[in-house]
BALOBA-1460 file (C-alpha; in Angstrom, 3 decimals):
// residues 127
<rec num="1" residu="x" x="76.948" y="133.282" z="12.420"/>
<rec num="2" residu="x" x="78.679" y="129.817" z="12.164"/>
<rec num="3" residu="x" x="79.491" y="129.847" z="15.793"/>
<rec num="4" residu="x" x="75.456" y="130.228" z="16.463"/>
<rec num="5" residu="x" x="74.814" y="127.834" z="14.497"/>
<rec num="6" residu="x" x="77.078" y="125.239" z="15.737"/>
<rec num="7" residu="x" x="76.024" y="126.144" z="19.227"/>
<rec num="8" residu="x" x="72.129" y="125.851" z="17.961"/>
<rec num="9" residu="x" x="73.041" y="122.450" z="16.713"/>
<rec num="10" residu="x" x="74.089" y="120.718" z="19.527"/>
<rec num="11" residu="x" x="71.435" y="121.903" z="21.569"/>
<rec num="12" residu="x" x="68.294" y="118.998" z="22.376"/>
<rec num="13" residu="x" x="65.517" y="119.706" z="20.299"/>
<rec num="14" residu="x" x="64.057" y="120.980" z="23.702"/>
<rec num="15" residu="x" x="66.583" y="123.569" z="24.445"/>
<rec num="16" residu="x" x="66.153" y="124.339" z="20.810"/>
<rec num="17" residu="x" x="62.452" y="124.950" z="21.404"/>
<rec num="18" residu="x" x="63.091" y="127.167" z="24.453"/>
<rec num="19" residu="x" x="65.786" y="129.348" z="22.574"/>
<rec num="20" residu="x" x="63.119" y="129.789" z="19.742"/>
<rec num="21" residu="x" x="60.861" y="130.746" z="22.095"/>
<rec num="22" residu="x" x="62.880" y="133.116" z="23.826"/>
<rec num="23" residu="x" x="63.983" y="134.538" z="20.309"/>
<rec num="24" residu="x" x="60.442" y="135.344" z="19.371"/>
<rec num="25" residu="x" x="59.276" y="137.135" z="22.495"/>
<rec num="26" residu="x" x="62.006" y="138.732" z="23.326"/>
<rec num="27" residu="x" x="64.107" y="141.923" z="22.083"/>
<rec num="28" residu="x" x="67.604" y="141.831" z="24.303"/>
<rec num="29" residu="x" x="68.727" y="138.305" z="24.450"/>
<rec num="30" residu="x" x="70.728" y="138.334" z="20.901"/>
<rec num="31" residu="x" x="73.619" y="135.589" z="21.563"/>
<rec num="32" residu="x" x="74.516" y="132.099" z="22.130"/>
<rec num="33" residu="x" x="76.344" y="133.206" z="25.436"/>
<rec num="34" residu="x" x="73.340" y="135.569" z="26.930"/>
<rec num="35" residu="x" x="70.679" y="132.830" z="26.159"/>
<rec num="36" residu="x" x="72.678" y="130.200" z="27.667"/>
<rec num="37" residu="x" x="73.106" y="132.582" z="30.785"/>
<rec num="38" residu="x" x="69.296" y="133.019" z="30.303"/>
<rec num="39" residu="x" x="68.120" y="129.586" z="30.827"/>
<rec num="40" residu="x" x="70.400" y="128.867" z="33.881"/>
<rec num="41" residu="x" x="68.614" y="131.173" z="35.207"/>
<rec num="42" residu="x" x="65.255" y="130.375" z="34.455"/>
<rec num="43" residu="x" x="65.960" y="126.432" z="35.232"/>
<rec num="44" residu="x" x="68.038" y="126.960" z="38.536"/>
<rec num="45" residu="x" x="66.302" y="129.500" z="40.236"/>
<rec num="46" residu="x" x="62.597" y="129.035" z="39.191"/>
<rec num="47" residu="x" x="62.745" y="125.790" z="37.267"/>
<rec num="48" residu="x" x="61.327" y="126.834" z="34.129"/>
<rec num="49" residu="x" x="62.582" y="124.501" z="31.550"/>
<rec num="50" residu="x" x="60.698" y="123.979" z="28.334"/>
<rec num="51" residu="x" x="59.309" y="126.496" z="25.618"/>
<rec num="52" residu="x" x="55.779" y="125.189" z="26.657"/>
<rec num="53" residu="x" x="56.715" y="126.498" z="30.378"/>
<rec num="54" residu="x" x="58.110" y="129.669" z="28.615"/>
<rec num="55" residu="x" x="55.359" y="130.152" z="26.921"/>
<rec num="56" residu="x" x="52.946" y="129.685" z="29.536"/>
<rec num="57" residu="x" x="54.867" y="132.123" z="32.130"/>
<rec num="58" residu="x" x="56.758" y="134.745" z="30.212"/>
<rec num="59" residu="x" x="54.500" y="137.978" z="30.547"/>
<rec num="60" residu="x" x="56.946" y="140.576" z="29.045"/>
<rec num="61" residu="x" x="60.663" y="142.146" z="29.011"/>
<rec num="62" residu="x" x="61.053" y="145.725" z="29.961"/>
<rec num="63" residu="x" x="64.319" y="147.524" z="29.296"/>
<rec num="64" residu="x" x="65.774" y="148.539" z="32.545"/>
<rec num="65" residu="x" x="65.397" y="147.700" z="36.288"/>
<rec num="66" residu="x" x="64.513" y="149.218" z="39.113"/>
<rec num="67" residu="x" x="61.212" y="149.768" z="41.173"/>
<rec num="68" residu="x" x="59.401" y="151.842" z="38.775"/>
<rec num="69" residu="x" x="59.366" y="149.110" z="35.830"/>
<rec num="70" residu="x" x="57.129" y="147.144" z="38.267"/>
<rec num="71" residu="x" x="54.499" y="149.873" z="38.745"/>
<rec num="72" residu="x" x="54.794" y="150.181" z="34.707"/>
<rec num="73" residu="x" x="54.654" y="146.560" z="34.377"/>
<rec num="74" residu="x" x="51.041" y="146.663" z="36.658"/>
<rec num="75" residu="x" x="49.875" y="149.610" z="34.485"/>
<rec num="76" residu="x" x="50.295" y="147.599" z="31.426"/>
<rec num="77" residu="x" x="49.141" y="144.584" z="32.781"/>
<rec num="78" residu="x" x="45.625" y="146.398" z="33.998"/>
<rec num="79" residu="x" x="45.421" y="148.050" z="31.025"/>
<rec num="80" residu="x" x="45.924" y="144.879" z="29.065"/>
<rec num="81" residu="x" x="43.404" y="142.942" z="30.948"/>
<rec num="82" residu="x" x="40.925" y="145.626" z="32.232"/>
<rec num="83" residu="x" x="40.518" y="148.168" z="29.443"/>
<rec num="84" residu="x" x="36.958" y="148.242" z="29.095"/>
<rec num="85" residu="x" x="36.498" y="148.494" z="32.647"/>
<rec num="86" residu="x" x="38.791" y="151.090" z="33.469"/>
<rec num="87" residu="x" x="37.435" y="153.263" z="30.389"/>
<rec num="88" residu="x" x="33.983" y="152.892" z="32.010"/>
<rec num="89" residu="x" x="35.718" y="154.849" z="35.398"/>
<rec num="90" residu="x" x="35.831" y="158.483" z="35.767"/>
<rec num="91" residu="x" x="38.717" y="160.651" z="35.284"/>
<rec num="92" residu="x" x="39.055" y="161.673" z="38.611"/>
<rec num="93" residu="x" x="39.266" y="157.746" z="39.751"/>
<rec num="94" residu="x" x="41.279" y="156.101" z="37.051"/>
<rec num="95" residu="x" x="44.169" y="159.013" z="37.348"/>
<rec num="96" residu="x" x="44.007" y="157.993" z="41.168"/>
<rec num="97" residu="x" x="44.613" y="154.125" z="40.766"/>
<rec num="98" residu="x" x="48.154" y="153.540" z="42.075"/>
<rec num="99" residu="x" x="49.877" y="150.848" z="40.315"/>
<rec num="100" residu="x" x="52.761" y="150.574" z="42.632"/>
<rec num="101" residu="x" x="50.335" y="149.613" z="44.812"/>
<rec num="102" residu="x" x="48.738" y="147.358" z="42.466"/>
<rec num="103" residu="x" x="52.085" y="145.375" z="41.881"/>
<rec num="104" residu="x" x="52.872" y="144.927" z="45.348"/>
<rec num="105" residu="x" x="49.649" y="143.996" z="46.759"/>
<rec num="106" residu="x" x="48.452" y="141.992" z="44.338"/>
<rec num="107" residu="x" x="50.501" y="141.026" z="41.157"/>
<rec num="108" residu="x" x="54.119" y="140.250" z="43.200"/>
<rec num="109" residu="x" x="52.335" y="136.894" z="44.665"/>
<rec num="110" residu="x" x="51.879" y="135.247" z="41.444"/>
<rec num="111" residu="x" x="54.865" y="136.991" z="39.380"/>
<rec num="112" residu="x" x="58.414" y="136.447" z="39.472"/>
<rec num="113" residu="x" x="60.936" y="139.034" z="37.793"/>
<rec num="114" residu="x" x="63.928" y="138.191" z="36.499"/>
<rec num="115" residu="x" x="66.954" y="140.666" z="35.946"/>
<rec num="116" residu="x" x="69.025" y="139.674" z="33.539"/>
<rec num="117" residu="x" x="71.972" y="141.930" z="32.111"/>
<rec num="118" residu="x" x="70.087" y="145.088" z="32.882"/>
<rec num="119" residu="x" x="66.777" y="144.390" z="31.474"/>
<rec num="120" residu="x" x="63.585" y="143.061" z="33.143"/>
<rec num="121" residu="x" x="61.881" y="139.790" z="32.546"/>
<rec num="122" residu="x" x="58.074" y="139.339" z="34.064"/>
<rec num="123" residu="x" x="56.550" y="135.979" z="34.427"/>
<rec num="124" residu="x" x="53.809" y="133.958" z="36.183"/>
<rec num="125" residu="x" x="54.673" y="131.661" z="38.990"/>
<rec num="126" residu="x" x="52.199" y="129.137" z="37.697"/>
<rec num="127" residu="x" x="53.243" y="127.205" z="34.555"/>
């Protein structure tokens, strides 16, 4: 624990921001070494810096990878933001939406995913 908190110490108060950030919304980042890893990521390949950019971006982190956490991911996301609507569909329509379909023809244009030691990170493009 003193190692953490050394390492938390001599972070900027902005990095410090963005690692509380990333504590509080996330479930498999756990040490100094995997959030460091974390934020190269984030800053060298998408440029996402600052908790207020985390915050604004970060949609959720799904355990795994692979092509069928993005159709989850679009299920969630519709079911998140559409409920009432979709409870007002029949049966016979809603079982036939198909979210794989859903991810790649809409949501992949204005999400990025990041893999990161075997889980999945969703976030929006715009922050």
């Amino acid at each position: 624990m003193e190692a953490y908190e050394a390492w938390y110490d001599a972070l900027s108060d902005e990095k410090q921001e963005l690692v509380d950030e990333i504590y509080d919304r996330t479930s498999f980042i756990t040490d100094e070494e995997e959030y460091d890893a974390f934020m190269q990521v984030l800053e060298d390949d998408y440029g996402l810096t600052t908790s207020e950019q985390f915050q604004d971006a970060f949609q959720g982190e799904w355990e795994g990878q692979g092509e069928h956490l993005l159709t989850q991911f679009a299920e969630q996301f519709c079911d998140d933001i559409y409920s009432s609507e979709l409870e007002e569909f029949p049966d016979i329509f809603r079982n036939a939406i198909d979210f794989e379909s859903v991810w790649h023809q809409s949501l992949q244009w204005d999400m990025f995913t990041v893999e990161f030691r075997g889980n999945t990170y969703f976030f929006w493009n715009q922050f």
